[in-house]
N, C-alpha and C positions, 0 to 999 in steps of 0.2 A: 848239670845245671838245674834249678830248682824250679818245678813249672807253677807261674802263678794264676790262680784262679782271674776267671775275669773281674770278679769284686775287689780282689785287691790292686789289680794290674791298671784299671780304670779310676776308683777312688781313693786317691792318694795326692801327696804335697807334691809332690812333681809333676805331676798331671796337671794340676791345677795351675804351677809355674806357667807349663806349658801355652796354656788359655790364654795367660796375659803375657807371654814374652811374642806371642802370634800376634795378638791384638797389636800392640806398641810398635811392634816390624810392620806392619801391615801399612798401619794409616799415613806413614808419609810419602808410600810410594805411591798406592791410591790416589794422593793429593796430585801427586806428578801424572797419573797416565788416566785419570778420570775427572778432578775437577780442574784440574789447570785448563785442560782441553775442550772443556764446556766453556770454562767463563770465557777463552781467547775466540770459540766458532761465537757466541753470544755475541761479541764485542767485532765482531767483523774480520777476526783473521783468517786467511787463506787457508785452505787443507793440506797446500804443498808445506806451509812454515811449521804449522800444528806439528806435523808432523816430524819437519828437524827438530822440532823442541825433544824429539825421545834423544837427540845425542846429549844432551843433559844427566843422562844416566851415567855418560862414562865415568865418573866416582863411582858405580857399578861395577865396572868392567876393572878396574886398576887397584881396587881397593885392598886388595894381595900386596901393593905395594908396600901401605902402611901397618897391614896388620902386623908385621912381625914388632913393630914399636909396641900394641897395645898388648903384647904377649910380654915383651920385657916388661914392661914399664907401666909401673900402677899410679893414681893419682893417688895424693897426699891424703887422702881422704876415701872410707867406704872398702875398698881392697882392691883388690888387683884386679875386678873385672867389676863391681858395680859404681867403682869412680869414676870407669869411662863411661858407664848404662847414663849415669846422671848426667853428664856432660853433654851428651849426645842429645836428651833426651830436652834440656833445657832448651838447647842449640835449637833442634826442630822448632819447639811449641813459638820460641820468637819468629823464626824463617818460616816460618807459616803463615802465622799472623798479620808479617810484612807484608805479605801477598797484596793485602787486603788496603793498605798506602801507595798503591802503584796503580796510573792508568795505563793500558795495554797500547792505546793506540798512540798514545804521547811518548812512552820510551817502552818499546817491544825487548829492548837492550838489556832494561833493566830487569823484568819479568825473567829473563834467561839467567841474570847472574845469582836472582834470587833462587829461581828455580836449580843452580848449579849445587847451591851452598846446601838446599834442602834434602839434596840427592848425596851430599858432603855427607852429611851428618847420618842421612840413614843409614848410609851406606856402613858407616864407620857402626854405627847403634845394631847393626846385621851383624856386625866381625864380632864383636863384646856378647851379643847373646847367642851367635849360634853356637860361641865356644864357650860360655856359661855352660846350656842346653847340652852339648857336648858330654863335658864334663859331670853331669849333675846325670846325666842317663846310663844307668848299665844297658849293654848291648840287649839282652831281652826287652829292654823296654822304649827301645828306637822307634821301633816299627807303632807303636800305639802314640808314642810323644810328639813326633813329628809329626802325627796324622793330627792330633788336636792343634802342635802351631800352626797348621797350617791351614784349617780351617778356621781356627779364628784369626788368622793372620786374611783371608777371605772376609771374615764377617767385619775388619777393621772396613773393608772396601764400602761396606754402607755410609759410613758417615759421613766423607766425601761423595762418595759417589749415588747416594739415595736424601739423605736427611741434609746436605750442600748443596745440594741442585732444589729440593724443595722450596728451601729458605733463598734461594737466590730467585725466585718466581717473587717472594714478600717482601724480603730485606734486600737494603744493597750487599754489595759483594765486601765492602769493610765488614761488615758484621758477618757476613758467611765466615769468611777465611778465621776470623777472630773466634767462634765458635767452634770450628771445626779443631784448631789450635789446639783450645784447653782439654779436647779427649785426651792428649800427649799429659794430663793429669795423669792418667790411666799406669804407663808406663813409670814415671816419676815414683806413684805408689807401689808399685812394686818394687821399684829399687830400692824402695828404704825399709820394706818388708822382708826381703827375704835376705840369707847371709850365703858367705863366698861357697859356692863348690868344695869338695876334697879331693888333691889329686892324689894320684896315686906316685907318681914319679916328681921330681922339683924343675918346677918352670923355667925356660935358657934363663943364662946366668948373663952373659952379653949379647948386645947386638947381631955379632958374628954367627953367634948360636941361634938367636931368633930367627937370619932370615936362614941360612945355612940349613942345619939341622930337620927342618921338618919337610925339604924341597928332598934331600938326602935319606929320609927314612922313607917316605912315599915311595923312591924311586929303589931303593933295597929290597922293599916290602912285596912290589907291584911287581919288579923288572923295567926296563926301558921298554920295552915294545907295545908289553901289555898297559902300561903304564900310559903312554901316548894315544892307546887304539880308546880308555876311558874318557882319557880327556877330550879327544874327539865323539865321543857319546853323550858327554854333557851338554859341549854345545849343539849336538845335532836335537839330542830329546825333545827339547820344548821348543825349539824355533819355529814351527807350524803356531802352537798356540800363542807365544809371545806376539806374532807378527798381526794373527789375526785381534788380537784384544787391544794392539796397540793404537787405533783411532774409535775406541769401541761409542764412546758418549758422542763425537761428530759424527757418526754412522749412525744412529738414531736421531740425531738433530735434522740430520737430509735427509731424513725418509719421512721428517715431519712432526714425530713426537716432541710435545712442551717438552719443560725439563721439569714439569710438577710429575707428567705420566710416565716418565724415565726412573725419575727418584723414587715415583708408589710402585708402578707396574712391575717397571722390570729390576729395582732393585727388591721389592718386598716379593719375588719367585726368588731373587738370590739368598733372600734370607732363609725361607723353608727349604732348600735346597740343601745350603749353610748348616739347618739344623741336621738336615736328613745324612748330610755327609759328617756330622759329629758322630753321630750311630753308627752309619754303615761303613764308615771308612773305620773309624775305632776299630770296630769286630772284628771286618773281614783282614785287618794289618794283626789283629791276636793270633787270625787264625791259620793266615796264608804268609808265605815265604815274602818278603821282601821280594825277591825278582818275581817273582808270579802276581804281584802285587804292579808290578812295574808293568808287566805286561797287557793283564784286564783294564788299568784305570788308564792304561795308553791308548788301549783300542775303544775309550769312551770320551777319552779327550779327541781324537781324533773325528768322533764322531758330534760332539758337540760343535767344533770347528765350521759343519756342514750345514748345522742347524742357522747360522748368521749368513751362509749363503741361504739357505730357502724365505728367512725374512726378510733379506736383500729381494727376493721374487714377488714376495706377497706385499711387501711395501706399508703402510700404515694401518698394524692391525693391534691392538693392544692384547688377546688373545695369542698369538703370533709370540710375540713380542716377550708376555710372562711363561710362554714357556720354553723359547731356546733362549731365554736368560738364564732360568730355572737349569735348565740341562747344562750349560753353558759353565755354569758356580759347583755344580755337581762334579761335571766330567773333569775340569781342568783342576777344580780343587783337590782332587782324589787323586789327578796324576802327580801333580805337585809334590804334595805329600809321601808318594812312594816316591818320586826322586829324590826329596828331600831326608828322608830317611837311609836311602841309598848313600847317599855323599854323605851324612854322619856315621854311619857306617861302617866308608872306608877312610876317614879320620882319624886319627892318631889320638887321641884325648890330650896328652903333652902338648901336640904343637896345635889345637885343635882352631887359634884363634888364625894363623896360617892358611896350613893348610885347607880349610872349610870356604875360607874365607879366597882362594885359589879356581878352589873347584864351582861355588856361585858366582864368580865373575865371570867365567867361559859361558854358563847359562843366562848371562845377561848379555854376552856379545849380543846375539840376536835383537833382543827388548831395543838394545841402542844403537845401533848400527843398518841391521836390515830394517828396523820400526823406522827408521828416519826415513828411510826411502818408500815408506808405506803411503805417502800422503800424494806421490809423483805416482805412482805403481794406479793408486783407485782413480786419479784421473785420467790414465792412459787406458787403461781395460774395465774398467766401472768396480762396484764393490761386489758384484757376483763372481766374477772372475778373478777378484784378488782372493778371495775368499776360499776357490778352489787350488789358486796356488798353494796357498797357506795350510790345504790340507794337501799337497802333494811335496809341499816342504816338510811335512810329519810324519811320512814313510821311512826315509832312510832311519830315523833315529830308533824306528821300531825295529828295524831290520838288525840293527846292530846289537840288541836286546838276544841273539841266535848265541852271540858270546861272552856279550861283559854279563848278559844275568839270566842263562839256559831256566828254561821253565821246572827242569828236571834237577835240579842243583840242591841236593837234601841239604847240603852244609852251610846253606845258604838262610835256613829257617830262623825265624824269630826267637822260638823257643826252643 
């Protein structure tokens, strides 16, 4: 296999995909676990409700169901995979928007069903690019592609979650939501920029083969045992950090911070952070295996985890504050990234919209399921002690790191 320098591995048309297929993924789920959750504590809802609102996600968790459709089946229009980008991408920028026509304390009902259709459509806008990105990456060049989705799939999280909250201190929240909306331009413009993937092999031909076939190769590919002991590592990996970031903007609203010092402080340390992990995660994924990759940025995600228990301690510091945000976008963005790279990876390119699409809904069970119960959990033991569960919920998934990705696994490298 032909080793590429870092100038070429780094500046190129796929990389650059890369940037903006993170960015477009990124911002509607931001909208869901960062500004939805500010405007409803603003507005006087409860931290136990706040909190069911992560079962919202499950178009997350289920979204395995429909991908096998978006695998068969192209819209009339753009090709097989940037018909649905457009579809999706439309679908958000309105469900977004609508946010911004709804009052919270007059129908909470309605908030949820909008917030369902938003979690809809991402979810569906995740199956279509992760198997684009799939498809469009040779395996050397995972380990650097996924590191840029994913940090700007992070750096989307400002505009809800820094430059949303700002503007809701000025403007009403019609105008927020409506603003934050037309970013989803972002995505739009890249779908009519760039053209389909090549595959290598021809897409299923029926339904039977779409859902059939890629459930089928995985389990040839893997074995049954080994096969189950993965699936059980995706959803264990992130569950510490999913749980802990799942009330992250009411967790700074009770400790006292505006939403002007939330949006400057501790999102503008996310953003240098953001930059700092474009650099060092890029490199260090040219330069380190994929599983060793998994391992460092675990054992930093884990430790940023510890950093919102010690500002849980020190309480309203804005020092405090920009730096385990800072460490917070670093550590979890980094591990992300090697996961994320991990699960494209062990995708089929063929069935990639499937499959991929399989393996990130088990790492969402946690986001929506344990996250709902986050908001009952901080009122029973306070947010120091949730905080440390959430890093003893991040052990096992490192543990299991001994076999799905040995530190020592040469065949395992990027390059």
């Amino acid at each position: 296999m032909t080793t590429l320098s870092v100038k070429e591995a780094i500046f190129n048309r796929r990389m650059l995909i890369c940037l903006f297929t993170g960015f477009s993924s990124g911002l509607p789920l931001f909208v869901l676990i960062q500004l939805v959750p500010g405007w409803l504590r603003s507005e006087g809802v409860s931290l136990a409700e706040i909190g069911l609102f992560s079962l919202i996600g499950i178009p997350y968790v289920w979204k395995f169901l429909w991908s096998p459709l978006m695998d068969r089946f192209s819209m009339p229009f753009l090709g097989r995979r940037r018909g649905w980008m457009l579809v999706t991408q439309i679908g958000l920028l309105c469900a977004i928007a609508g946010f911004g026509f709804i009052d919270p304390e007059m129908s909470i009902l309605s908030v949820a069903y909008l917030a369902v259709a938003v979690a809809f459509f991402s979810a569906s806008q995740d199956i279509v690019l992760d198997a684009y990105r799939r498809e469009l990456l040779p395996d050397q060049e995972l380990g650097l592609g996924n590191s840029l989705h994913v940090q700007a799939y992070r750096f989307a999280g400002l505009i809800p979650g820094s430059l949303g909250l700002i503007l809701a201190d000025h403007l009403p929240w019609q105008s927020v939501f409506i603003i934050v909306a037309a970013f989803m331009l972002v995505g739009v413009g890249l779908t009519l920029a760039i053209s389909e993937a090549r595959l290598e092999k021809n897409p299923p031909k029926t339904i039977q083969e779409a859902v059939v076939l890629p459930f089928k190769e995985f389990i040839n590919r893997r074995g049954l045992k080994a096969g189950l002991y993965m699936l059980t590592f995706l959803f264990l990996y992130k569950l510490g950090d999913s749980m802990a970031t799942a009330l992250q903007t009411p967790f700074f609203i009770d400790l006292g911070f505006s939403m002007t010092e939330i949006g400057v402080i501790a999102k503008s340390s996310g953003l240098i952070a953001t930059m700092v992990g474009l650099a060092v995660g890029g490199l260090v994924m040219l330069k380190l295996s994929i599983n060793r990759a998994l391992w460092l940025f675990g054992a930093v995600q884990i430790v940023s985890i510890l950093g919102f228990a010690a500002l849980a301690e020190i309480g309203n510091n804005n020092y405090a504050l920009a730096i385990v945000m800072g460490f917070e976008y670093l550590g979890v963005g980094l591990g992300t990234a090697a996961f994320t790279a991990f699960i494209a990876k062990n995708a089929n390119p063929t069935f990639a919209a499937t499959q991929i699409a399989l393996f990130t809904a088990l790492t969402s069970l946690p986001r929506t399921f344990a996250s709902a119960r986050s908001g009952f959990i901080v009122e029973l033991i306070g947010w120091t002690g949730f905080y440390f569960l959430c890093v003893a919920l991040a052990v096992p998934g490192m543990l299991m790191l001994f076999k799905v990705a040995p530190w020592h696994d040469k065949a395992a490298r990027n390059y």
